[in-house]
C-alpha positions in Angstrom: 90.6 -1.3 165.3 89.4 1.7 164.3 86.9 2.3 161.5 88.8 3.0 158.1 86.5 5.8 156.9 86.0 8.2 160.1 88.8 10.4 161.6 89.1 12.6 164.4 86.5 14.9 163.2 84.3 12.3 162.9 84.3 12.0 158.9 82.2 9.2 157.1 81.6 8.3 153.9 78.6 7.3 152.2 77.8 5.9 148.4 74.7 6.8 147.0 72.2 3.9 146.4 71.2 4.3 142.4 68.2 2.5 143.2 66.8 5.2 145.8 68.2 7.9 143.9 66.5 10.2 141.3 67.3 12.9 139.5 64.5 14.7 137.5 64.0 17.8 135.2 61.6 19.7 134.2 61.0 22.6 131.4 58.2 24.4 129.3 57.3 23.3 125.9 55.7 25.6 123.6 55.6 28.1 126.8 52.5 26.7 128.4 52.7 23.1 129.3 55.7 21.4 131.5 57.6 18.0 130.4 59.3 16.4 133.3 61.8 13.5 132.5 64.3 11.6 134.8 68.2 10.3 134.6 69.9 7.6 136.4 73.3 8.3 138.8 75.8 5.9 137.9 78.3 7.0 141.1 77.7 9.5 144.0 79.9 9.7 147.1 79.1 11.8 149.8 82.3 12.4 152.7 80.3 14.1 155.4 82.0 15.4 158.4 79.7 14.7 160.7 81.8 17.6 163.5 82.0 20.6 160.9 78.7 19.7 157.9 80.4 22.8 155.9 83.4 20.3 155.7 81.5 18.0 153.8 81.9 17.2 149.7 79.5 15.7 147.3 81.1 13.6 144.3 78.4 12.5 141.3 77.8 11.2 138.1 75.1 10.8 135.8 74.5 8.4 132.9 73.5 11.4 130.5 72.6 8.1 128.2 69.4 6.9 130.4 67.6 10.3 129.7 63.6 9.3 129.8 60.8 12.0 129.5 58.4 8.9 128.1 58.8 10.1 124.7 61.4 7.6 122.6 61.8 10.2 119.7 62.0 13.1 122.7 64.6 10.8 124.7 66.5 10.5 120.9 66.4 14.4 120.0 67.9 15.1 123.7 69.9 12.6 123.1 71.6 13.9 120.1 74.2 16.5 119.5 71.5 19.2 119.5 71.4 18.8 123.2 73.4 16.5 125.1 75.1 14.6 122.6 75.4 11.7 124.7 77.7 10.1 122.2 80.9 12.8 122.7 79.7 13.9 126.6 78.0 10.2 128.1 78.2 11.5 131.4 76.7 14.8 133.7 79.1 15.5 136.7 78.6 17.6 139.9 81.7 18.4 142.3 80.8 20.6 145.2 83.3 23.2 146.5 81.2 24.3 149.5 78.5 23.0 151.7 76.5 25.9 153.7 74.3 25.1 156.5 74.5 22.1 159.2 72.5 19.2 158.4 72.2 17.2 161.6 68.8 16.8 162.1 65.7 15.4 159.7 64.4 18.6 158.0 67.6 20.6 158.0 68.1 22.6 155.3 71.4 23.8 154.1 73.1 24.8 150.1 75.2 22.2 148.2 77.5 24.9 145.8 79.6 22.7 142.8 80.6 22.3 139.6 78.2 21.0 137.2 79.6 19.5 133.8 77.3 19.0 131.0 78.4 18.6 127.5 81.7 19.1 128.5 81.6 22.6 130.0 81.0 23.2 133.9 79.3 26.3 135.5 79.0 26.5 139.3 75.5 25.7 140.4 73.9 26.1 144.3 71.7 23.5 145.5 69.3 24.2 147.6 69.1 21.0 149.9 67.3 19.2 152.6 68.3 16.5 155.0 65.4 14.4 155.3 66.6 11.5 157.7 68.9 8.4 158.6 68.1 5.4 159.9 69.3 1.3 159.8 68.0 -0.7 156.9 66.8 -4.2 157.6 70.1 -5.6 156.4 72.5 -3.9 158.9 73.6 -0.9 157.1 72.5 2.7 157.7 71.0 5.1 155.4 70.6 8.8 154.9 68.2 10.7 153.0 68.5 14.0 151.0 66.5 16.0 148.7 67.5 19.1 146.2 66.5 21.5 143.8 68.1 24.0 141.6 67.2 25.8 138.6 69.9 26.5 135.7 69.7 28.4 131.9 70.6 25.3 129.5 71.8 27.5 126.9 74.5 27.9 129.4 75.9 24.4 128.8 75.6 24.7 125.3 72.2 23.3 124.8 70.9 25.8 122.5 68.6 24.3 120.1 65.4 25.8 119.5 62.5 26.4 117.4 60.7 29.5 116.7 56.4 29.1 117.1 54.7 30.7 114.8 52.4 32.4 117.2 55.2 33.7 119.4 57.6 32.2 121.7 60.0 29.1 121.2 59.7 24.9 121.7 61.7 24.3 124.4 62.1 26.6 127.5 65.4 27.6 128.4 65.1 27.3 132.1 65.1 23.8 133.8 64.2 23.1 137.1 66.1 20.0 138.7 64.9 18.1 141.6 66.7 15.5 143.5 65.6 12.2 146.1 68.8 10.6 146.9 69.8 7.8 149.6 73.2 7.1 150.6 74.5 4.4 152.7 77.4 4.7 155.2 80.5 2.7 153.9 81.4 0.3 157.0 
């Protein structure tokens, strides 16, 4: 019988593992000092075709609720309608269009270009990606690892809030960087 998730082309899904996945952002406060936080993916499903990588699609969300920069009152500002507001938008999705770039061998690099939805509005983002290995787990299943980065304007997605310093400048930087450690295992 033939294995329900590849085709002719050699197509195979994998779900990413929450537990081995990490999304983390980073931006300036008062213009000299970074604050990094993280956020949990809830879902992510990658179809890789493993004949034609451009082929491929990347499916995720993000729990825009489990927001932690180690700072509760922080976590509660972003939290709020000022930034996120969690409450109306709970969740942060990415949908590629376009993968650029074989990634067929540990240290590849390729581009990961999608939809990203935050607050309710989407903007295409690139990723700038890495394929950083696959092997078998002790358990039987097999595992693949990537890594990303982007950088994206937040006032973009309608995260505007700010505060003017007195000496100059504002709060919150309007650029954040995102960086991304995610494992995936192969569905069977």
């Amino acid at each position: 019988m033939a294995d329900q998730n590849r085709t002719a082309t050699e197509t195979r899904t994998w779900t990413l593992d929450p537990a081995h996945t990490q999304v983390e952002f980073s931006a300036k406060h008062m213009m000299f000092t970074t604050v990094r936080g993280v956020m949990t993916v809830e879902t992510g499903t990658l179809v890789i075709d493993e004949e034609n990588p451009d082929k491929s699609r990347v499916d995720v969300e993000i729990d825009a609720r489990s927001i932690d920069t180690s700072s509760s009152d922080r976590d509660t500002h972003l939290r709020s309608a000022d930034f996120l507001d969690v409450e109306n938008h709970p969740k942060i999705t990415f949908r590629s269009k376009r993968v650029e770039g074989a990634h067929a061998e540990a240290g590849d690099e390729f581009r990961v270009t999608g939809d990203l939805t935050i607050r309710g509005t989407t903007k295409e983002v690139t990723l700038d990606a890495r394929f950083e290995g696959r092997g078998m787990d002790p358990w039987g299943g097999e595992r693949a690892g990537f890594s990303a980065e982007t950088k994206i304007d937040r006032r973009e997605w309608g995260l505007k809030w700010n505060q003017a310093l007195e000496a100059g400048g504002v709060l919150v930087g309007n650029e954040v960087k995102v960086s991304i450690q995610a494992q995936a295992v192969a569905q069977q």
